[in-house]
Steps between C-alpha positions, in 0.01 A plus 500: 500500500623850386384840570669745281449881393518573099518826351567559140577833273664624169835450441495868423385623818140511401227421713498181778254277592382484882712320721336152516475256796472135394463159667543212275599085505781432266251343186211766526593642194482833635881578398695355231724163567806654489369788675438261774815288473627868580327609764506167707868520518495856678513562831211709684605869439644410190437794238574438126466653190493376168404625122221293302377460168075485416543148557689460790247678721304360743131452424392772788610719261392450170312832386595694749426901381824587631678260278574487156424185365804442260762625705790481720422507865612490880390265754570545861397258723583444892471194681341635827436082669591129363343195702404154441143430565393373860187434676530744799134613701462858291438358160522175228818687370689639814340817378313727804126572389302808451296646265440802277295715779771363797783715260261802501457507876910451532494891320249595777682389765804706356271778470379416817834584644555821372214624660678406852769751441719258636791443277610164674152365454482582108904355500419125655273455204821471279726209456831422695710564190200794314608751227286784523532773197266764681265748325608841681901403513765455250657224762477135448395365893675177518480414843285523819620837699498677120148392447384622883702840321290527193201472713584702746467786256228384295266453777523849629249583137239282631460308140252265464481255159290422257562257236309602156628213276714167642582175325572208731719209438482227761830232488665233762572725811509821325264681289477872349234817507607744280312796327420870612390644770472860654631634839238769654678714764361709836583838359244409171805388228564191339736292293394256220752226506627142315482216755637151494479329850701119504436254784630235653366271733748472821479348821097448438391857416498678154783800500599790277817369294550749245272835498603734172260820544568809207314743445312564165720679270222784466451513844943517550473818252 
C-alpha cells in the first residue's frame, strides 16, 4: 500500500496541476508499471522528478486542461507512507476510517481553535514534524514553538473561516482538503485565500501535517 502526492506542469513553466494525494495497491492500475516499479523502491519522503511523454503518463491525468496532450511534461511525485497490508482493529487495510463529513468537522475544529485565542490550543492540532506556509507571513513554521509564534500574532485579528469551495481526498492515514476560503477579521477586513490542509493520522487522532495558506493574488495586490 502506497500513499503518494502527484503534481504535474509544463516543462515550460506553464501552469500545474493540484497537488494530488493518492492511496493505491501495486496492480490498481492507477499509475503506470514502471511508475510503480519506481515508486515502490523509494523510501517515505522520497521526492522525485521525472520528464514524460503523452504516453508515459499516468491515467489520472489524461485530459487534464492544464496539459497539453502531445507534449513533454514533468511529474513530481512524493512517497509520503509504504506498508504491507495487515489486519489491525481500525480498518480491512490498516487504514483508520472516516468519512467525507468527519474531514469537514476536522476544519471546524481548527476553526474552532482560533476562536480560543489560544495559540497553543490552535498549535496541538498540527503534527509532530508539521510544515506550516501561513497566510499573513512570508515564514515557513516548521516546528512547534514557531507555529505557537504564527499564532500568537494571528489570533490577536480575531479571524474566523469560511471555506467557499474544498475538494477532499481521503487515503491510508492521510487525506487532503484543499480549496478557498476567506478569513473575516474583528476590525470588519478580510483576506480571500488558497488552502490545502494534509493530514495524518498519529497516535489515534487526525492532525494537521502540511497547511499551505496564500492569499488570492487579487486579494495580495
Amino acid at each position: 500500500m502506497l500513499t503518494v502526492a502527484l503534481q504535474a506542469g509544463e516543462l515550460r513553466g506553464g501552469r500545474r496541476t493540484e497537488r494530488q494525494l493518492l492511496s493505491l495497491a501495486v496492480g490498481q492500475g492507477v499509475l503506470p508499471p514502471w511508475l510503480e516499479k519506481e515508486l515502490a523502491s523509494m523510501k517515505p519522503g522520497t521526492l522525485r522528478r521525472w520528464r514524460l511523454g503523452p504516453r508515459e503518463r499516468p491515467p489520472i491525468l489524461e485530459g487534464h486542461p492544464w496539459l497539453s496532450r502531445n507534449g513533454l511534461i514533468w511529474l513530481e511525485v512524493e512517497v509520503l507512507e509504504a506498508r504491507q497490508p495487515s489486519l489491525p482493529d481500525k480498518g480491512p487495510s490498516g487504514c483508520a476510517l472516516i468519512s467525507q463529513s468527519d474531514v469537514q468537522l476536522l476544519f471546524e475544529r481548527w476553526n474552532k481553535a482560533l476562536l480560543s485565542q489560544d495559540p497553543k490550543q490552535v498549535a496541538r492540532l498540527y503534527s509532530r514534524d508539521a510544515l506550516l506556509l501561513p497566510t499573513l507571513s512570508d515564514e515557513p513554521r516548521t516546528d512547534h514553538d514557531s507555529i505557537v509564534d504564527y499564532f500568537s500574532h494571528f489570533l490577536q485579528k480575531s479571524p474566523h473561516g469560511e471555506i467557499s469551495q474544498r475538494e477532499i481526498l481521503i487515503g491510508c492515514n492521510m487525506l487532503q482538503d484543499a480549496g478557498l476560503y476567506t478569513f473575516r477579521f474583528a476590525d470588519g477586513s478580510s483576506a480571500e485565500a488558497r488552502y490545502s490542509f494534509i493530514y495524518v493520522f498519529e497516535d489515534g487522532e487526525w492532525k494537521i501535517s502540511h497547511h499551505h495558506s496564500s492569499l488570492q493574488p487579487e486579494s495580495a495586490d
